[in-house]
N, C-alpha and C positions, 0 to 999 in steps of 0.2 A: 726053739728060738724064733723068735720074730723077724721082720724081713730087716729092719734097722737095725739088732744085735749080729745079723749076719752080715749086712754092709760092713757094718765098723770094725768086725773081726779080720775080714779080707782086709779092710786099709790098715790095721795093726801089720797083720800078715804081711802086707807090702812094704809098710816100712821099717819092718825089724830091721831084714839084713843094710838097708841104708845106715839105719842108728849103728850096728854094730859094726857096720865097716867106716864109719866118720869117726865113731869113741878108737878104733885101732890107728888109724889115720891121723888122728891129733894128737894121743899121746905120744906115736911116735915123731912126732912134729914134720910130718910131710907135707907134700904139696899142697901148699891152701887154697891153688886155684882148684884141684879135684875137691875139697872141701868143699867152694862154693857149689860149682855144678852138679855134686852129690845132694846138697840142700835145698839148690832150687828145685832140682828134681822132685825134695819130699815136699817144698813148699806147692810144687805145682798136682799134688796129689792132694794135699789140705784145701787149696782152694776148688777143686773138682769138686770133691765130698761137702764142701761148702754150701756150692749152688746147686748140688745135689737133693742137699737135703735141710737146708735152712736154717741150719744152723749158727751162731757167733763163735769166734775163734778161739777163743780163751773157754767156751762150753764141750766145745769138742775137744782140746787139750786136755781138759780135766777129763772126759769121758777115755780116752786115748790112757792116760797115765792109771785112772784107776782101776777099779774092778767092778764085772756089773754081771748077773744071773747068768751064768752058764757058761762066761768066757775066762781065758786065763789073763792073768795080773799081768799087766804092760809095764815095762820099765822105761819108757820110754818120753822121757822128761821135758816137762812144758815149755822150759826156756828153749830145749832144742828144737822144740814144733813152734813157737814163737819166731826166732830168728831165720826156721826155714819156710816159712809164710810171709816174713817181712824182708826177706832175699828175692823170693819170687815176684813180690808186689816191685821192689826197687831194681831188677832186670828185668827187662822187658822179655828178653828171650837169652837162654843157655848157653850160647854162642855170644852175646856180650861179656859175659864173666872172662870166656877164654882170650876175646877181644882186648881186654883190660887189665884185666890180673895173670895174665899170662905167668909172668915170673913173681908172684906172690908165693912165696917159700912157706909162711905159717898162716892160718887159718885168725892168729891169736890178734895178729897184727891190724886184720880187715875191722877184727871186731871192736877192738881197739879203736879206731878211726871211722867207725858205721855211723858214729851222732854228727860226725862234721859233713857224711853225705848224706843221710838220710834226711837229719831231723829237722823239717822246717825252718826251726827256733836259729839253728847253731849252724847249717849246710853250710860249707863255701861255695864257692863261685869262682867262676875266671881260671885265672892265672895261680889265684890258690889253690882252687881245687885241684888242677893239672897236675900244680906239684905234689900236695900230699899224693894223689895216686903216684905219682912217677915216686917218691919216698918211698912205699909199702912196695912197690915193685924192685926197687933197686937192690944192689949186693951189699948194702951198708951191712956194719953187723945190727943183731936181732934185735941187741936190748939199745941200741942206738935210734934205731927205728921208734923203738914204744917211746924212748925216754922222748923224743922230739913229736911226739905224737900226743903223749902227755903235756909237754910244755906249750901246744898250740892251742892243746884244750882249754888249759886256763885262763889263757890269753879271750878266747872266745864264750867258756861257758863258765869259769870262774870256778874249777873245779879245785880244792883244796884236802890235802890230806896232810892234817897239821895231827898227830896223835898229841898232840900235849894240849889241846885247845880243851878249856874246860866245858865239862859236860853236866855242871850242876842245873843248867838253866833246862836239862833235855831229863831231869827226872817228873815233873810233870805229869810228862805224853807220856814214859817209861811207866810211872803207875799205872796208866788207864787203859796201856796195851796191853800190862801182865794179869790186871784185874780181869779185863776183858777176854784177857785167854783163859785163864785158869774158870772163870765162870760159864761160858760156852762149851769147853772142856767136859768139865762135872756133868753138866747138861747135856750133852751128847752120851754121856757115857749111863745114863739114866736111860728108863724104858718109858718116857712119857713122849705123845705123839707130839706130832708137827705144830699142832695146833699152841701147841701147852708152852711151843720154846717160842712161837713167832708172833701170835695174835693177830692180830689185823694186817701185822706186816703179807702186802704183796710181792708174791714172785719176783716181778721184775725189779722192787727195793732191795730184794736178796741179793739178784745176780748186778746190779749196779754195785752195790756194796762191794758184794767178794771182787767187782772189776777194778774198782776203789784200790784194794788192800792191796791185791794182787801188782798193781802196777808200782806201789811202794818198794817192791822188793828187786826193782833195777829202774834204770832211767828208760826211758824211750817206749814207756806202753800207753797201749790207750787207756786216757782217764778220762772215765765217764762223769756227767754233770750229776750230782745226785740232790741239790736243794729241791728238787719239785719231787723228792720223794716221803713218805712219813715212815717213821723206823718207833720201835719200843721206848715209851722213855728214859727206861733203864739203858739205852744204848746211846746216849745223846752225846755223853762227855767223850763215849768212843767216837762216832761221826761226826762230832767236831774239830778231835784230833786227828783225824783219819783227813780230811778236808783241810786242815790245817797244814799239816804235812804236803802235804799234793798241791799244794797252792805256794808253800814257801821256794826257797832256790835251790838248787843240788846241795850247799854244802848244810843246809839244816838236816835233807835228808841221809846225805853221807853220814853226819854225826852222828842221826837215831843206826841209824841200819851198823853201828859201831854196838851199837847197846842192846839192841833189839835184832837179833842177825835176819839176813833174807831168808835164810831155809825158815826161821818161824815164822815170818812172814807169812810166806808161802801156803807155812800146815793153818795159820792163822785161816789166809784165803778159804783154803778146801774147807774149814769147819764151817764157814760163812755159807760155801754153793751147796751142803748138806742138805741147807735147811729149805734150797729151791723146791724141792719137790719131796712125796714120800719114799719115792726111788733111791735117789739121790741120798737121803735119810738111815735108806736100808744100808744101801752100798756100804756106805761108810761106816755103820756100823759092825757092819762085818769083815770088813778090811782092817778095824781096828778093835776088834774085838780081843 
């Protein structure tokens, strides 16, 4: 192993038993302020490894979850290296979580109400913000909490889950995601090199893409700008529905991710960051072999 395959085995190493004691810890729905402090913890090991070793966040997630020449398979899932990177960036230090969510009962609840502090677009302020925290901290019951945390979303980001809303207008983008899968698919699963699936397509149009897709598959990730890139022709109708999507408002995307789920999303992502490199290539080939 090289010195980089042995970095990133130690930081798997370090953060197994975090993952396995946060998955024990949520199912049994306990203390979600340990929750956070357990995450900032792994957040503040991701961003180590980060400046470490110069890496992007969502390259090292994928590196972290998959399988790569001589280490074992991580199970250790992107959205949960996602939100314990975006916990650590949004707490300055360990010791505010416990400052603040002291009495936060579910972990489910924070996550729940993470886009009205976090996100730019949506954050409150004031006198709101006080309250919802004072809300997620209080002894109301659980689903009284979400339901109200729900209802202030809509209020603010217009989030809608209407299941009866027709979905004729979303078969469209549904062709051109399924075409698009099933033909990267086949292609991956062929023995012709890097060169034969990408062409001229650059690196960095790969890993903006899979950052594209990837952030389709929940609200709140980074979408990179990808017009100043050139992609295959054959990929056009996908990158303009891919852009499309990412550009519309939550409830277009709530409606695909109904049709289109986020786990395929996601394997959608990984066959995209495949083709970043011939590493990257192999891996996956042999992970899904």
């Amino acid at each position: 192993m090289n010195k980089i395959d042995l970095s990133l085995l130690s930081l798997i190493e370090e953060i197994t038993p975090f993952y396995n004691k946060y998955r024990d810890i949520v199912d049994k729905n306990n203390s979600g302020c340990f929750v956070l402090e357990l995450m900032w913890g792994v957040g503040l090991l991701l961003e180590n490894y980060l400046k470490d070793n110069g890496l992007k966040p969502h390259a090292l997630y994928w590196k972290i979850y998959g399988k790569a020449d001589g280490m074992k398979n991580s199970y250790i899932t992107r959205d949960f290296l996602s939100y314990c990177y975006r916990i650590k960036r949004f707490f300055k230090t360990k010791e505010e979580v416990s400052v603040k969510y002291s009495n936060l009962r579910r972990y489910s609840l924070f996550r729940e109400a993470f886009p009205l502090l976090e996100n730019s677009k949506y954050k409150l302020t004031g006198l709101e913000k006080d309250s919802l925290i004072n809300l997620i901290n209080s002894n109301l019951e659980n689903k009284r909490i979400k339901s109200t945390i729900i209802s202030i979303k809509k209020k603010k980001i217009g989030i809608k889950n209407d299941r009866k809303q027709k979905v004729g207008d979303m078969e469209p983008l549904l062709k051109v995601f399924i075409s698009f899968y099933n033909n990267i698919y086949s292609k991956l699963k062929s023995k012709d090199d890097r060169f034969l699936l990408i062409g001229k397509t650059s690196n960095e149009s790969i890993v903006a893409l899979y950052q594209l897709v990837f952030s389709l598959s929940q609200e709140n990730l980074f979408i990179p700008d990808i017009n100043k890139y050139v992609f295959l022709p054959d990929w056009k109708d996908f990158v303009d529905s891919v852009v499309h999507l990412s550009k519309g408002d939550i409830r277009l995307r709530n409606r695909f991710r109904r049709l289109f789920s986020p786990s395929k999303i996601i394997n959608l992502s990984e066959m995209i960051f495949s083709l970043e490199s011939d590493d990257n290539l192999e891996n996956y080939r042999k992970k899904n072999a």
